[in-house]
Every structure is written in structure tokens, then in C-alpha cells.
OpenMM code with the backbone's topology and positions (N, CA, C; nanometers):
from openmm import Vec3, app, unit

residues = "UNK UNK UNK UNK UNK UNK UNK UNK UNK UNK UNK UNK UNK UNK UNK UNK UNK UNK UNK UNK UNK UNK UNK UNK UNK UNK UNK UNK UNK UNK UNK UNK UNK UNK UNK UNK UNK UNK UNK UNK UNK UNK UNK UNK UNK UNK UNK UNK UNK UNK UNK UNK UNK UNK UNK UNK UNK UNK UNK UNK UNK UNK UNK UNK UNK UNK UNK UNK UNK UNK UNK UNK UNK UNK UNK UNK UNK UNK UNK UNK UNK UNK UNK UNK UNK UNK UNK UNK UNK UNK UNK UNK UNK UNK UNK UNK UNK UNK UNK UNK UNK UNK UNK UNK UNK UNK UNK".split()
positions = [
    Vec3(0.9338, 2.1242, 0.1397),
    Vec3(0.8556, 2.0452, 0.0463),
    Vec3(0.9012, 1.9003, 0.0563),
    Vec3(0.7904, 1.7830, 0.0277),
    Vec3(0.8575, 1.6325, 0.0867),
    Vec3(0.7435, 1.5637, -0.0033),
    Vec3(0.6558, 1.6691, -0.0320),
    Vec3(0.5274, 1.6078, -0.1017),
    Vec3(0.5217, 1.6040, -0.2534),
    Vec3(0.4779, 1.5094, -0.4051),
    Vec3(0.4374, 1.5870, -0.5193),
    Vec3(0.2820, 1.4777, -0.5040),
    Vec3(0.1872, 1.6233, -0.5361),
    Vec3(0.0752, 1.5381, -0.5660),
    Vec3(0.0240, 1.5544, -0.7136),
    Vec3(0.0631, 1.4736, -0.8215),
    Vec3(0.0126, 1.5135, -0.9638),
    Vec3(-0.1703, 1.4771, -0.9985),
    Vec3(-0.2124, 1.5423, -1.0496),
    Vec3(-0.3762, 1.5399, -1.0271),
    Vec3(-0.3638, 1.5196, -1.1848),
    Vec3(-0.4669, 1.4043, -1.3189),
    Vec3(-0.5300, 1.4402, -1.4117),
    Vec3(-0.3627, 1.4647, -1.4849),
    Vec3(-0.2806, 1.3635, -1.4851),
    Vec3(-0.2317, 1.4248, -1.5653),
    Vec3(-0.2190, 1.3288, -1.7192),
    Vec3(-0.3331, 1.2100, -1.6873),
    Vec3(-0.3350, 1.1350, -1.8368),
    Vec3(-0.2553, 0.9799, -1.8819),
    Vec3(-0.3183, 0.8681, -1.9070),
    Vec3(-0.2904, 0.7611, -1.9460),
    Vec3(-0.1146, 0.7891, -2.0474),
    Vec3(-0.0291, 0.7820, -1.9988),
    Vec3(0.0944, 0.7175, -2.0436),
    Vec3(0.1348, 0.6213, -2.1537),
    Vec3(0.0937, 0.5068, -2.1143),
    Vec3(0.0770, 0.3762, -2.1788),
    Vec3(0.0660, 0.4233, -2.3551),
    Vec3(0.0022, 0.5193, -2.3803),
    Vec3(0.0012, 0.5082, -2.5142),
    Vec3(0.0790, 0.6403, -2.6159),
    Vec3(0.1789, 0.6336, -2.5104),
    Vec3(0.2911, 0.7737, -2.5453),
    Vec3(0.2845, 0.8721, -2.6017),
    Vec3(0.1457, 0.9199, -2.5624),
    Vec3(0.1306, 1.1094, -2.6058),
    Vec3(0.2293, 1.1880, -2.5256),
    Vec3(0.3230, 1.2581, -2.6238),
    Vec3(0.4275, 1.2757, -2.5904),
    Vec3(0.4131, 1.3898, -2.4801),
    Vec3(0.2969, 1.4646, -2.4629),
    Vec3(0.3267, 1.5789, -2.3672),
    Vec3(0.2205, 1.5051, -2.1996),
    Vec3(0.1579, 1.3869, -2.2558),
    Vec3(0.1658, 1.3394, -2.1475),
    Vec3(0.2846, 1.2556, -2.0324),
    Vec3(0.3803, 1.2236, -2.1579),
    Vec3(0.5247, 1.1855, -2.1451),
    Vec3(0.6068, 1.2475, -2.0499),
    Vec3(0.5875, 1.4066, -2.1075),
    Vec3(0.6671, 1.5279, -2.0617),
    Vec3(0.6186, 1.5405, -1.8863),
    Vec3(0.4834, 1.5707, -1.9218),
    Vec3(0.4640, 1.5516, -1.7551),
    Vec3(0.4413, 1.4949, -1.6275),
    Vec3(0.4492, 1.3430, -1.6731),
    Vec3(0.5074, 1.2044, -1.5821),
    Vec3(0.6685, 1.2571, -1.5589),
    Vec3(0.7247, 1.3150, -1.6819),
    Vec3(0.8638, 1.2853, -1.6769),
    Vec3(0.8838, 1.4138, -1.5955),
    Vec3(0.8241, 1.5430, -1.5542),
    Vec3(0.8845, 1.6341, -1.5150),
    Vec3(0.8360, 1.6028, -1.3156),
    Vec3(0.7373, 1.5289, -1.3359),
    Vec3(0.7108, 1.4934, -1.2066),
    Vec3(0.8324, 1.3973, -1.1385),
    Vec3(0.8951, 1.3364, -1.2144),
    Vec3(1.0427, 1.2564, -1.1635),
    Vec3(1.1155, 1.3283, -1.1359),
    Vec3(1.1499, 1.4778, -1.2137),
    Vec3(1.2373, 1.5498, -1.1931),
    Vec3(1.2201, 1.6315, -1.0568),
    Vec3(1.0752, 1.6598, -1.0690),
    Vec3(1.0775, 1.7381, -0.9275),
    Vec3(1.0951, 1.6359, -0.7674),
    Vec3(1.0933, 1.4871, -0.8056),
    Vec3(1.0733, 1.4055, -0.7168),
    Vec3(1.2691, 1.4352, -0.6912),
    Vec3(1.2969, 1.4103, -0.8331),
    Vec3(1.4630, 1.4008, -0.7579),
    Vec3(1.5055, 1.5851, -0.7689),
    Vec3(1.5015, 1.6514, -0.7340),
    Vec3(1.5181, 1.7815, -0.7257),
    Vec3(1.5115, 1.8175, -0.5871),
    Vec3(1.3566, 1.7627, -0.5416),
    Vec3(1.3353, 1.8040, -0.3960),
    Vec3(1.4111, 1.6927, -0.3094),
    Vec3(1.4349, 1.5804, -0.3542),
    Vec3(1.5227, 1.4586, -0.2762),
    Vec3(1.6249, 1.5445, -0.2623),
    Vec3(1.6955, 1.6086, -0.4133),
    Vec3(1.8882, 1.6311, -0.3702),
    Vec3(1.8772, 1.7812, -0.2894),
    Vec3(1.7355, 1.8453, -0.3329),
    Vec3(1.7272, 1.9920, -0.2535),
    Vec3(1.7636, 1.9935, -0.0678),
    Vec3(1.6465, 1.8853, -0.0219),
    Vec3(1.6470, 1.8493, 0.1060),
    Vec3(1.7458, 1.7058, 0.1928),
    Vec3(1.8743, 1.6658, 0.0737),
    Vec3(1.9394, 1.6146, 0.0975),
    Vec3(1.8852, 1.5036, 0.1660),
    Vec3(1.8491, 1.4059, 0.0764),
    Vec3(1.7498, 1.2905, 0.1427),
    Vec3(1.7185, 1.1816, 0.0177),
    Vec3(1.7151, 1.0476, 0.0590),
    Vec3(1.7074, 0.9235, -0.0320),
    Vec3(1.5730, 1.0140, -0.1225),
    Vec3(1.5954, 0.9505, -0.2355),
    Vec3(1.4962, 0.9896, -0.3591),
    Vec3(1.3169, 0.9052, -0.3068),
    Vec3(1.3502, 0.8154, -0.2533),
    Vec3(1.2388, 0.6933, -0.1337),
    Vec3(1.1820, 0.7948, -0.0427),
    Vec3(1.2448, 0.9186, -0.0061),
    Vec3(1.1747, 0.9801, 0.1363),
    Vec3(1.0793, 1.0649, 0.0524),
    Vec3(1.0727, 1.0941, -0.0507),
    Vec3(0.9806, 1.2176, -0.1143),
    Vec3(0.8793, 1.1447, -0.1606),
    Vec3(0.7663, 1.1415, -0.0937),
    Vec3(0.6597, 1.0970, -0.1503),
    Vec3(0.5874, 1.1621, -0.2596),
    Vec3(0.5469, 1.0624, -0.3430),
    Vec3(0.4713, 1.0754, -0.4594),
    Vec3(0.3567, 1.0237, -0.4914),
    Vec3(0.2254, 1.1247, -0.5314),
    Vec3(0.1293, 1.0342, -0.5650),
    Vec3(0.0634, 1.0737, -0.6789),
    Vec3(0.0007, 1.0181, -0.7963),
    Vec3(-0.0463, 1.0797, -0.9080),
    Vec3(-0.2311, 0.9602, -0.8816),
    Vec3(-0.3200, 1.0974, -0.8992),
    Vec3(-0.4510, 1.0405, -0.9704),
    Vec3(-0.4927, 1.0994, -1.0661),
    Vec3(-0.5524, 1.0125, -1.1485),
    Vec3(-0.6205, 1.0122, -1.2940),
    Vec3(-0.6961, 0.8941, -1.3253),
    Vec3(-0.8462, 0.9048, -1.3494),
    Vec3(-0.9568, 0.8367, -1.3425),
    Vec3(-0.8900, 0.7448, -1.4573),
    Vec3(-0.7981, 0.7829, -1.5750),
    Vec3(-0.8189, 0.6993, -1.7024),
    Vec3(-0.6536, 0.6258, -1.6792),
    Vec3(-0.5729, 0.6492, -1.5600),
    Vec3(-0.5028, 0.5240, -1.5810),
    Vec3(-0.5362, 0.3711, -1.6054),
    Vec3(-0.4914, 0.3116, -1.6669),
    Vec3(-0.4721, 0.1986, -1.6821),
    Vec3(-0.3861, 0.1090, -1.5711),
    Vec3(-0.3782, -0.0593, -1.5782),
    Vec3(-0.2980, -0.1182, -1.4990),
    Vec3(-0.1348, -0.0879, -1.5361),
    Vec3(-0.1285, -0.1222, -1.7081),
    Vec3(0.0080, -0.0482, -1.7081),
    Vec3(0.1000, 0.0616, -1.6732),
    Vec3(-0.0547, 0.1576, -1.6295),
    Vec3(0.0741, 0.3367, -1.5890),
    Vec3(0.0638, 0.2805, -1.4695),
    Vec3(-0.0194, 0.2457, -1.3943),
    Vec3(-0.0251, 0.1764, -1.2521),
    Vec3(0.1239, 0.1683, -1.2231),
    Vec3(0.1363, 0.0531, -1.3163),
    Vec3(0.2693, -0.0362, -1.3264),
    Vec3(0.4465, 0.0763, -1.3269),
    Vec3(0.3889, 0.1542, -1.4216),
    Vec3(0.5159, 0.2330, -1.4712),
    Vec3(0.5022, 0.3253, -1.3625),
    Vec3(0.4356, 0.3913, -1.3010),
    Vec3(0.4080, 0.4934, -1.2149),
    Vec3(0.4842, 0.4034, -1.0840),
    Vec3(0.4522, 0.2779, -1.0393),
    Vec3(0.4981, 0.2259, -0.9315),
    Vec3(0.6460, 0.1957, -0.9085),
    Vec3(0.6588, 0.1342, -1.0537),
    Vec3(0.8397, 0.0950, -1.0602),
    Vec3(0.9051, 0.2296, -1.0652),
    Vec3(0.8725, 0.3611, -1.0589),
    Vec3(0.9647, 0.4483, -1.0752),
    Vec3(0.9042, 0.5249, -0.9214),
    Vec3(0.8563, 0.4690, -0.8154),
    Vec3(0.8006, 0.5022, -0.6798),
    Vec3(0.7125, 0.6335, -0.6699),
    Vec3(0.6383, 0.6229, -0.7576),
    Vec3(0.4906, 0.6822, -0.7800),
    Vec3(0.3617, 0.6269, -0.7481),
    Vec3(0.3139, 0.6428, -0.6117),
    Vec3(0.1971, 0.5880, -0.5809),
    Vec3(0.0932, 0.6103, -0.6378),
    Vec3(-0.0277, 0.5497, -0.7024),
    Vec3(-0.1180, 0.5783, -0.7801),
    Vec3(-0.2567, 0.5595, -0.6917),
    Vec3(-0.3180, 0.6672, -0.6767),
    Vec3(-0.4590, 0.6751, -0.5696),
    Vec3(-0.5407, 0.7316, -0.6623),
    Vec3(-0.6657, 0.6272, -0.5954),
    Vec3(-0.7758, 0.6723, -0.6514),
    Vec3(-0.8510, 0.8343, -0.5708),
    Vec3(-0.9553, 0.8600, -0.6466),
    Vec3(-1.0156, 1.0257, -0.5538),
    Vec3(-1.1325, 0.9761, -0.4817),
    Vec3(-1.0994, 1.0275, -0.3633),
    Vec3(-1.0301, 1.1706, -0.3788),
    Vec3(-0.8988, 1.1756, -0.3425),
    Vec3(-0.8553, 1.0597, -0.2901),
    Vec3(-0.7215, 1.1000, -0.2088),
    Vec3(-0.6180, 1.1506, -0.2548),
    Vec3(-0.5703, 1.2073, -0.3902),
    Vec3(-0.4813, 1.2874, -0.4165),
    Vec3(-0.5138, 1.3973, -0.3801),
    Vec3(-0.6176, 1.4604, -0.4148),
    Vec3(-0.6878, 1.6045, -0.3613),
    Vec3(-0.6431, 1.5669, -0.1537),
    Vec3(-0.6617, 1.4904, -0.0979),
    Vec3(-0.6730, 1.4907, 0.0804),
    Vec3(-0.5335, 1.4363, 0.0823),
    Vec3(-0.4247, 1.4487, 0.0033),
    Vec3(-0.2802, 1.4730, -0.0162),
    Vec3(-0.2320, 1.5876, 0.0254),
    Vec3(-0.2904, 1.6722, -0.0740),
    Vec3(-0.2626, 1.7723, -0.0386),
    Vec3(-0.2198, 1.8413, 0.1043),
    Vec3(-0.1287, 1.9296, 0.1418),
    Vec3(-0.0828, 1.9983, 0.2267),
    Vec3(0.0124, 2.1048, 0.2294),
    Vec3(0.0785, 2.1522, 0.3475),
    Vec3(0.1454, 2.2835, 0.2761),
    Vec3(0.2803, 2.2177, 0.2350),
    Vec3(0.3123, 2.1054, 0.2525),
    Vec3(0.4453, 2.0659, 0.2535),
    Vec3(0.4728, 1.9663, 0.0735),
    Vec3(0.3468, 2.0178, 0.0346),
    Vec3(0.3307, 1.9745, -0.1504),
    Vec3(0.3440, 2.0436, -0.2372),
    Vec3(0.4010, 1.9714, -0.3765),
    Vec3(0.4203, 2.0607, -0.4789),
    Vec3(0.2703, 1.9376, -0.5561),
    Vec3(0.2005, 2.0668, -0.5881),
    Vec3(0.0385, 2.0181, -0.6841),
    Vec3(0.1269, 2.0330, -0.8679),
    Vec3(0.0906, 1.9485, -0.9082),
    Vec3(0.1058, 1.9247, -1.0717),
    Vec3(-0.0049, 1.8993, -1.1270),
    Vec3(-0.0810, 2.0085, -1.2091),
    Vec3(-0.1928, 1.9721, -1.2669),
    Vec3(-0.1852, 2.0359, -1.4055),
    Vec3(-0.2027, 1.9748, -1.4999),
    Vec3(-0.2591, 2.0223, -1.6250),
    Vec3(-0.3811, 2.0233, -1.7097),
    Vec3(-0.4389, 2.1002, -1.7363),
    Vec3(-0.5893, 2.0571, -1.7928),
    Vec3(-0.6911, 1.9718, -1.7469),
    Vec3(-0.6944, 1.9797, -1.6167),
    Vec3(-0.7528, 1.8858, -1.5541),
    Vec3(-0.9298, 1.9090, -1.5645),
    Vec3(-1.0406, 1.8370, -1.5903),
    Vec3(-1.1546, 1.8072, -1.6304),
    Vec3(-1.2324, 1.8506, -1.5262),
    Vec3(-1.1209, 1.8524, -1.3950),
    Vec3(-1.2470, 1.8874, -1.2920),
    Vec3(-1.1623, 2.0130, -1.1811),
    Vec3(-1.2190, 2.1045, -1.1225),
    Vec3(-1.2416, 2.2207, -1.1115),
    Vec3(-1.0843, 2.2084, -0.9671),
    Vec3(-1.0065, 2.1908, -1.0119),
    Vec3(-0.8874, 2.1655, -0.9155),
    Vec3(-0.8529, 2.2479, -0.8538),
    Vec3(-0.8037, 2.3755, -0.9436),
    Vec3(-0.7914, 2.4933, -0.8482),
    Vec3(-0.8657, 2.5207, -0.7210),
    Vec3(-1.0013, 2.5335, -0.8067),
    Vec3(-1.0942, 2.5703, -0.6665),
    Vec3(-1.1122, 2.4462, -0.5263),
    Vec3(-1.0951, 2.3086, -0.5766),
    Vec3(-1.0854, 2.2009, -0.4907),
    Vec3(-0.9687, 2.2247, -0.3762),
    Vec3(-0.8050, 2.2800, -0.4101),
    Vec3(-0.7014, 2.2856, -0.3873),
    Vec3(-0.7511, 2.4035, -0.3416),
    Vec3(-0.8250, 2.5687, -0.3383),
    Vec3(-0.7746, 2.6818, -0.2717),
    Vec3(-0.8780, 2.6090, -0.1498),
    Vec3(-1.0085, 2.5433, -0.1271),
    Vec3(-1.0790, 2.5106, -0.0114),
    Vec3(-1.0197, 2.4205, 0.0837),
    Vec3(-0.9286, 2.3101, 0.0132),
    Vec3(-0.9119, 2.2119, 0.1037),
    Vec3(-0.7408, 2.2672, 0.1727),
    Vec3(-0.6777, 2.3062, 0.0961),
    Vec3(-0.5172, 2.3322, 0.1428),
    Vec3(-0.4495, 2.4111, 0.0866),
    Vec3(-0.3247, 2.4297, 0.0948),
    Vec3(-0.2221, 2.5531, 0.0867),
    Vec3(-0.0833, 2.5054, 0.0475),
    Vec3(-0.1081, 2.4331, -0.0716),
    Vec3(0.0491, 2.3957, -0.1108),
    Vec3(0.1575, 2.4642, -0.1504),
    Vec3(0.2567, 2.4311, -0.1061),
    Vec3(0.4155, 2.5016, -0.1494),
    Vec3(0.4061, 2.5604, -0.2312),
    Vec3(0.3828, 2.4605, -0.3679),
    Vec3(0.4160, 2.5148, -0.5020),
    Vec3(0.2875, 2.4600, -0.5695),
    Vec3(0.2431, 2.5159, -0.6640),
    Vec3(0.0920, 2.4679, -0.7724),
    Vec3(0.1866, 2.4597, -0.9222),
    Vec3(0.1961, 2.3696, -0.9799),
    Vec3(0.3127, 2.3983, -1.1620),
    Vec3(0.1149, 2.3461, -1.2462),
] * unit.nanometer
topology = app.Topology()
chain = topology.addChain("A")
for resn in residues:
    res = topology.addResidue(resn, chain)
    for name in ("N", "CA", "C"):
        topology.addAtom(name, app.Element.getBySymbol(name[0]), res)
């Protein structure tokens, strides 16, 4: 695993706390799979899309080396070498994710 692609997981900026939780658990898996595969926390790429970020999560997502893409390209992220993070997402992800690829891990 070298990949996290978080899909839909929600504007930040205005600290709903369980949107909090899962920005924050996406760091964890960023440094988890860094110390797992013994490698700078910089080599594990990260990318989160969500139609309703703002410039500020932009912002917060970037300073903590979270690339922020528009769609589809988190979905054409995807690969087997990704962990997918999705919660409640608005649009039909699962089924997007079983057609296009075969990731590691789905949370």
C-alpha cells in the first residue's frame, strides 16, 4: 500500500467534529503506512475529493501533504496499491470503485 484516496469526506473548515475525525484518521493511515513500509511520511501519496471543499480545506489538506483533486480523478486514483476512505458519500462509490479498480483496503 503507498496510496490513500479519501472520496466525499466533507468541508473541514467549519469543524464538524466527525468530519474532523476523518481528515484526522486519514493522517493516521498516511503515517501508519509511511512507518509500515519504512519510508519518509512525503513518499505516501495522498489525495482527498469532495465537491464542497472550500479554499481553506484546500489549504489545510495541503499543509499537512494532502493533495486535493477535483473528479473524477480521485476515483482514476484508485489502484490496487490504495487504501479508499469513504463515508456517506452522495454518489454511488462502491459501485464506481468495484468497475474501475481493486484497492488494498476500502475503510
Amino acid at each position: 500500500v503507498t496510496k490513500i484516496v479519501a472520496l466525499a469526506l466533507g468541508q473541514i473548515y467549519d469543524a464538524n467534529k466527525q468530519r474532523c475525525r476523518q481528515h484526522a484518521l486519514v493522517l493516521a493511515l498516511k503515517q501508519f503506512i509511511a512507518k509500515h513500509n519504512a519510508t519518509d511520511l512525503d513518499k505516501v501519496q495522498c489525495f482527498a475529493q469532495d465537491p464542497q471543499y472550500e479554499p481553506v480545506d484546500k489549504q489545510v489538506l495541503a499543509e499537512r501533504g494532502i493533495t486535493v483533486v477535483n473528479d473524477p480523478r480521485g476515483i482514476l486514483e484508485i489502484d490496487e496499491t490504495s487504501v479508499v476512505v469513504t463515508f456517506s458519500a452522495a454518489i454511488p462509490v462502491w459501485a464506481l470503485i468495484a468497475d474501475m479498480a481493486r484497492p488494498a483496503i476500502i475503510v
